[in-house]
N, C-alpha and C positions, 0 to 999 in steps of 0.2 A: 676266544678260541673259535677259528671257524668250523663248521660242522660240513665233512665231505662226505663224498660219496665212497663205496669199497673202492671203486676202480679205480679212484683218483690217487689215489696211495704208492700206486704202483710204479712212481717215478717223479723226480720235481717238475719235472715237461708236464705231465696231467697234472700236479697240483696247481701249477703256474693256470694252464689250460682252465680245470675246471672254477680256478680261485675268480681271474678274470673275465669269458665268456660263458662257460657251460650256463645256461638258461638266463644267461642275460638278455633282454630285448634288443633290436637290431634294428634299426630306420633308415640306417646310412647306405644306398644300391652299389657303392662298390662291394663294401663287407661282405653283403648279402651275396652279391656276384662272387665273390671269394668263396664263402660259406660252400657257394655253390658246383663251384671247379674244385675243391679242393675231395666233395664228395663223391665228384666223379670220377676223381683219380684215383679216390681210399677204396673203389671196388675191389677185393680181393687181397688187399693189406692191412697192416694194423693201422688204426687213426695215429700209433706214436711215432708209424715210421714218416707217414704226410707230415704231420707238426714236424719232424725232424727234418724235413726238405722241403717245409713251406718257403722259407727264405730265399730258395731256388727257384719255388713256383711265383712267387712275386716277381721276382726280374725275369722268369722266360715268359709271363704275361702281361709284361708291362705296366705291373703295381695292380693286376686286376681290372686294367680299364677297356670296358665295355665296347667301348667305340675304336679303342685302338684294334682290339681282338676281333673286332666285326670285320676290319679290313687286311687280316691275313689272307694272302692265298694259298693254294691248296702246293706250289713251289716252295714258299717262303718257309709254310710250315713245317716243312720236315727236312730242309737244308739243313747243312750245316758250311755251305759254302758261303766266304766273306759279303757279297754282291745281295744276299738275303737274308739277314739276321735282325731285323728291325723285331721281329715279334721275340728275338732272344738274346732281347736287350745287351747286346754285343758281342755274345759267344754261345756254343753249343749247350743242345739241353745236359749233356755228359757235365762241361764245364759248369753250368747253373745249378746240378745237385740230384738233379732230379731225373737221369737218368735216360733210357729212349724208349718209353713206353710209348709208342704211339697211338694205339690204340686207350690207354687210360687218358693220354693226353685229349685226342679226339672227343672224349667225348665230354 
């Protein structure tokens, strides 16, 4: 029997959540890079509703890779026109899940 935390209870997404990562260690820089956008988008939402739109924020970040995201520009990023969608992985952030938070995104 695993032993959880209260919060984790509060849905199979946090148990799933906290069973696999919560205070597991982390070596790998995409992950960590993930770890990292995903906290900056959860300003002002709950972390169940991020876990529930992470899979959107992996394809409108291109799996989280560092070096692809370094070469967004500031056009690309908030298209949604055909000619600029490279950082969204081939459709609008609406279509990827996640909605048009630009400023969560931003940051």
């Amino acid at each position: 029997m695993v032993k959880r935390c209260a919060w984790a209870l509060a849905s199979q997404q946090y148990i799933d959540y906290h069973d696999q990562e919560w205070g597991m260690p982390v070596h790998d820089d995409r992950k960590l890079f993930e770890m990292m956008i995903l906290e900056g988008v959860q300003a002002g939402l709950s972390w169940s509703l991020i876990l529930k739109k992470r899979a959107g924020y992996l394809r409108a970040f291109d799996g989280f890779d560092a070096h692809k995201i370094a070469g967004y520009d500031a056009i690309c990023r908030w298209t949604t026109s055909s000619e600029c969608l490279a950082n969204l992985a081939g459709g609008s952030r609406k279509d990827q899940g996640i909605g048009r938070d630009e400023q969560g995104v931003e940051a």
